[in-house]
GUVO-331302 format. One line per field, with one value per atom (N, C-alpha, C): atom name; residue number from 1; residue in one letter; x, y, z. Coordinates in nm, 3 decimals. Each point is the difference from the previous one (the first is absolute). Last residue first. Layout:
BEGIN
a = (CA/...)
k = (NUM/...)
r = (A/...)
c1 = (X/...)
c2 = (Y/...)
c3 = (Z/...)
This chain:
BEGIN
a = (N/CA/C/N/CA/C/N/CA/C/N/CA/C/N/CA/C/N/CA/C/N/CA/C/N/CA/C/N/CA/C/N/CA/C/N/CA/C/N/CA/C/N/CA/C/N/CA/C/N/CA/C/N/CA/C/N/CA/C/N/CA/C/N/CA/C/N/CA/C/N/CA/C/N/CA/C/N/CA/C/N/CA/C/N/CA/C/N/CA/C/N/CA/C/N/CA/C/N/CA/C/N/CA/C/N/CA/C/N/CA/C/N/CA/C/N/CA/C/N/CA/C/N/CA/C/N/CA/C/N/CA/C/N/CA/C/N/CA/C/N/CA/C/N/CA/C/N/CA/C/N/CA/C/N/CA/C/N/CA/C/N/CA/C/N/CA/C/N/CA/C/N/CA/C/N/CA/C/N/CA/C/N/CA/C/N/CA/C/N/CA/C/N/CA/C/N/CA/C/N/CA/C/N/CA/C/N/CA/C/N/CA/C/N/CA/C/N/CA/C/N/CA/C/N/CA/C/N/CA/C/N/CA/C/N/CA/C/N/CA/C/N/CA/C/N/CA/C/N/CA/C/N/CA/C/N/CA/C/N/CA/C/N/CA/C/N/CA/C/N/CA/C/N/CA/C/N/CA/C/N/CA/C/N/CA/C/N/CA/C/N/CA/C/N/CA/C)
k = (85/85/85/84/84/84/83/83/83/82/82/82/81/81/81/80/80/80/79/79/79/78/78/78/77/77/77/76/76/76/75/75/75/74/74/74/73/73/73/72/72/72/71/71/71/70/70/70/69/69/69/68/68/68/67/67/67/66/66/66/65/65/65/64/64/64/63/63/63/62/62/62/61/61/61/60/60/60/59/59/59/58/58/58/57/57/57/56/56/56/55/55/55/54/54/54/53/53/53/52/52/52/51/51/51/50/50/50/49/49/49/48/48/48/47/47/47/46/46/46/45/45/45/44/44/44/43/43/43/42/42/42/41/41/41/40/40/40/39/39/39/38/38/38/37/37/37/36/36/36/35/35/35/34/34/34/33/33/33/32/32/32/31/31/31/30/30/30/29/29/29/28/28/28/27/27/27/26/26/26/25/25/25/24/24/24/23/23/23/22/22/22/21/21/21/20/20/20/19/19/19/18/18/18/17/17/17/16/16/16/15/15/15/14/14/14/13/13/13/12/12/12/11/11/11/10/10/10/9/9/9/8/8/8/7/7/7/6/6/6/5/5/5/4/4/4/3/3/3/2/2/2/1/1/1)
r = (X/X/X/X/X/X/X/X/X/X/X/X/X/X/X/X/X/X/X/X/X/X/X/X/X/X/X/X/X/X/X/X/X/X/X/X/X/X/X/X/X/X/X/X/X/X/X/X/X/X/X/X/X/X/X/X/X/X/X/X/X/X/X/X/X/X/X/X/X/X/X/X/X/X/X/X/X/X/X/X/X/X/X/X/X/X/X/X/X/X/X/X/X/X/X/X/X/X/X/X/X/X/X/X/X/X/X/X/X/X/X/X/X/X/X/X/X/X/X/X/X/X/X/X/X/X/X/X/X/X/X/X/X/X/X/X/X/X/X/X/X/X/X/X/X/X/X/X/X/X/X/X/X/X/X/X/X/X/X/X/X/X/X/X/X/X/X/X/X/X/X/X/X/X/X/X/X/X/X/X/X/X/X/X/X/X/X/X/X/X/X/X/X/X/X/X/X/X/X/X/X/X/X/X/X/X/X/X/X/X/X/X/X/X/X/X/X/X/X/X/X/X/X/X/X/X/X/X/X/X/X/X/X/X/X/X/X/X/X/X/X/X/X/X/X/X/X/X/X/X/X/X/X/X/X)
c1 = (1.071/0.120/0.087/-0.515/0.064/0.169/-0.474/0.109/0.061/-0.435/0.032/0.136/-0.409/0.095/0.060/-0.480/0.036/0.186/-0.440/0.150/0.027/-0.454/0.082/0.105/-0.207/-0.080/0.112/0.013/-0.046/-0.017/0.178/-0.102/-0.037/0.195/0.138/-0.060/-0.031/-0.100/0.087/0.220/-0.098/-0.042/0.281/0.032/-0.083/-0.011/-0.065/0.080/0.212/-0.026/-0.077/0.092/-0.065/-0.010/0.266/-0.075/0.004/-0.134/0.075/-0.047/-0.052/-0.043/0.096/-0.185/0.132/-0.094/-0.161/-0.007/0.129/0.079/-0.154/-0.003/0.300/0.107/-0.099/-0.149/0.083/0.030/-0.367/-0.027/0.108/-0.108/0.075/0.007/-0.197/-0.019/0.064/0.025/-0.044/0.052/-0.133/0.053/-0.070/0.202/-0.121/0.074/0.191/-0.021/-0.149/0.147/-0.022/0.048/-0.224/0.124/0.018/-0.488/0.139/0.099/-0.380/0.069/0.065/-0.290/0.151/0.003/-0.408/0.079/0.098/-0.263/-0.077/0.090/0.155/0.023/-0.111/0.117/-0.124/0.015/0.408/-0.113/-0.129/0.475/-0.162/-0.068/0.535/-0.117/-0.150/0.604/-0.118/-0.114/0.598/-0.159/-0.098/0.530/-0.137/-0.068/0.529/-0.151/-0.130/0.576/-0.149/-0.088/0.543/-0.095/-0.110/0.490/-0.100/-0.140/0.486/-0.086/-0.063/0.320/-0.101/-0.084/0.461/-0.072/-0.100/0.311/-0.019/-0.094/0.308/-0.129/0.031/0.269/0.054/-0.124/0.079/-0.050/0.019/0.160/-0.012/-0.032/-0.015/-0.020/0.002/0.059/0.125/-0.059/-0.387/0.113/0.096/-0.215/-0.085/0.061/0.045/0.059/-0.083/0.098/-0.147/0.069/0.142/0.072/-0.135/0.018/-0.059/0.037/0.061/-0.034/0.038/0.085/-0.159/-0.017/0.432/-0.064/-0.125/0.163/0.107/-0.084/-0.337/0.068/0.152/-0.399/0.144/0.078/-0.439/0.011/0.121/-0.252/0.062/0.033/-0.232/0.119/0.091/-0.406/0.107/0.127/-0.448/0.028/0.193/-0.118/-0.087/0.044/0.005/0.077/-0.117/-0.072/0.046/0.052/-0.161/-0.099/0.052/0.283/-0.033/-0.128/0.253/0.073/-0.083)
c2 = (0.264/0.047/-0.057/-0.092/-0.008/0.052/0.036/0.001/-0.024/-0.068/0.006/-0.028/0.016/-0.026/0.081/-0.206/0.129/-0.036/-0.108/-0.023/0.114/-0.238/0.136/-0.024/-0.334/0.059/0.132/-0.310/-0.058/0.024/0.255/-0.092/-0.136/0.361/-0.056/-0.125/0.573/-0.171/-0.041/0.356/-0.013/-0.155/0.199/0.002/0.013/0.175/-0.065/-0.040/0.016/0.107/-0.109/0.078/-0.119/0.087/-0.034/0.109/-0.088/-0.203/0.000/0.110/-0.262/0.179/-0.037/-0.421/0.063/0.143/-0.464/0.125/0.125/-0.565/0.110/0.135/-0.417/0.098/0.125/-0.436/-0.026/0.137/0.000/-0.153/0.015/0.502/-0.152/-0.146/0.537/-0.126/-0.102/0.583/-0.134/-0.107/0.574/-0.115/-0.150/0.476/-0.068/-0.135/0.535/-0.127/-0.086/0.222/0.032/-0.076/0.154/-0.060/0.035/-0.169/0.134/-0.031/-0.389/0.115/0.127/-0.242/-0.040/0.116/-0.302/0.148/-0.010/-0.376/0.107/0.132/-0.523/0.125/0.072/-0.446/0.068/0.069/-0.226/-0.008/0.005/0.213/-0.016/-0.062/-0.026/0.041/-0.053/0.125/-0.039/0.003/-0.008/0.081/-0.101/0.148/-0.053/0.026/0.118/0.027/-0.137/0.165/-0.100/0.111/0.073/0.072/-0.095/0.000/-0.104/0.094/0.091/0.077/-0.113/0.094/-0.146/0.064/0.135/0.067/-0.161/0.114/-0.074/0.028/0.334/-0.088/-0.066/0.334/-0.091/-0.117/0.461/-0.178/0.012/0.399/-0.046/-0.159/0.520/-0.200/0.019/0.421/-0.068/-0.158/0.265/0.048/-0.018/-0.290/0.049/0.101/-0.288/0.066/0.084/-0.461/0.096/0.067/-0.317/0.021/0.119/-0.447/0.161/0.006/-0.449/0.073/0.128/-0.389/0.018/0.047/-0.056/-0.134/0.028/0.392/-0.130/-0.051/0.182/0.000/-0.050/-0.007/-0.047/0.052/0.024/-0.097/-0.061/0.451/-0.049/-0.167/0.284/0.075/-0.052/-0.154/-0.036/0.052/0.079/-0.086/-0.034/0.484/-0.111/-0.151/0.596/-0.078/-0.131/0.477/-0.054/-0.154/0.293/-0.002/-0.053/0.122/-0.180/0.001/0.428/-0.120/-0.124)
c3 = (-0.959/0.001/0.152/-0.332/0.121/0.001/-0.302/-0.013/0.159/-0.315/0.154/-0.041/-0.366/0.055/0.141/-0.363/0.094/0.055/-0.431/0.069/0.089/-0.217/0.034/0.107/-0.351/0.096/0.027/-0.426/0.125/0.120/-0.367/-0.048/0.101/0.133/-0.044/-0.091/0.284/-0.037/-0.101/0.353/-0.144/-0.026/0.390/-0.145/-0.096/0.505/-0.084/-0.107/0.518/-0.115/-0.105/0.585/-0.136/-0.125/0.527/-0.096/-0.095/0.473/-0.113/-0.111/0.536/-0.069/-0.110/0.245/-0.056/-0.049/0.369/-0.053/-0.104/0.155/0.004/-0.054/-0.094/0.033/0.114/-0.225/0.114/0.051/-0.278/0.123/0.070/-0.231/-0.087/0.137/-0.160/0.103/-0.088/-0.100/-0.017/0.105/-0.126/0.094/-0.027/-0.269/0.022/0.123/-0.260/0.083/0.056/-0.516/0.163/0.106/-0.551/0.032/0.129/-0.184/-0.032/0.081/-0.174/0.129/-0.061/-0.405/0.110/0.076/-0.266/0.028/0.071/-0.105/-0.120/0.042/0.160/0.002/-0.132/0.189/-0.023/-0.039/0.119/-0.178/-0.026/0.246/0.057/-0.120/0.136/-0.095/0.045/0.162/0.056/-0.142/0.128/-0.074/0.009/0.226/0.005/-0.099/0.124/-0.022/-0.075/0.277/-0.122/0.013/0.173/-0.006/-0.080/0.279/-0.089/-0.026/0.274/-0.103/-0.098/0.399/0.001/-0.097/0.210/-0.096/-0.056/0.460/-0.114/-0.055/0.347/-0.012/-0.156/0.445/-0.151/-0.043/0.341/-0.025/-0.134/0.389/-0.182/0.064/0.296/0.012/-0.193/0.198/-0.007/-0.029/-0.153/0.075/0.006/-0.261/0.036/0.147/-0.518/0.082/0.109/-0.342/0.119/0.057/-0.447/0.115/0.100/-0.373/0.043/0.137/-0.396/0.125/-0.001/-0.266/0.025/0.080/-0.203/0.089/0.053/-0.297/0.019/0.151/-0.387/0.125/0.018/-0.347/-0.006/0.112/-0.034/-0.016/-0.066/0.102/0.122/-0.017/-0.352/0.089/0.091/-0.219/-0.043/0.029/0.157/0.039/-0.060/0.009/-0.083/0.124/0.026/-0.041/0.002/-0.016/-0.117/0.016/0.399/-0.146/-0.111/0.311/0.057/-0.092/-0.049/-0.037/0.026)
């Protein structure tokens, strides 16, 4: 079942929430389902990474392990995207 389901699954909720059942304890949680993505382009690029995790530096956030998928060149360099969930 959870192989099939989608972002869109969970976005009519009644009031955006999921019940946790975990022995006798139940919580009652809020469904914070924002999922972006990013895309990045190398406009050097003569070749694109393969698809992976790579670690990038950013001034504020420093070091990020991010999985990076190629799209394909976009007549202006090679598009890569980063999905976040």
């Amino acid at each position: 079942m959870s192989s099939t389901l989608t972002a869109a699954d969970f976005e009519n909720l009644p009031d955006h929430r999921m019940t946790l059942a975990h022995g006798e304890q139940r919580l009652t949680l809020d469904v914070a389902n924002e999922p972006f993505a990013i895309t990045l382009r190398d406009t050097g690029a003569r070749q694109s990474l393969r698809q992976g995790n790579y670690r990038y530096e950013h001034p504020v956030r420093g070091a990020l392990d991010l999985f990076t998928v190629p799209l394909g060149p976009d007549g202006k360099g090679m598009v890569y995207e980063i999905t976040f969930n």
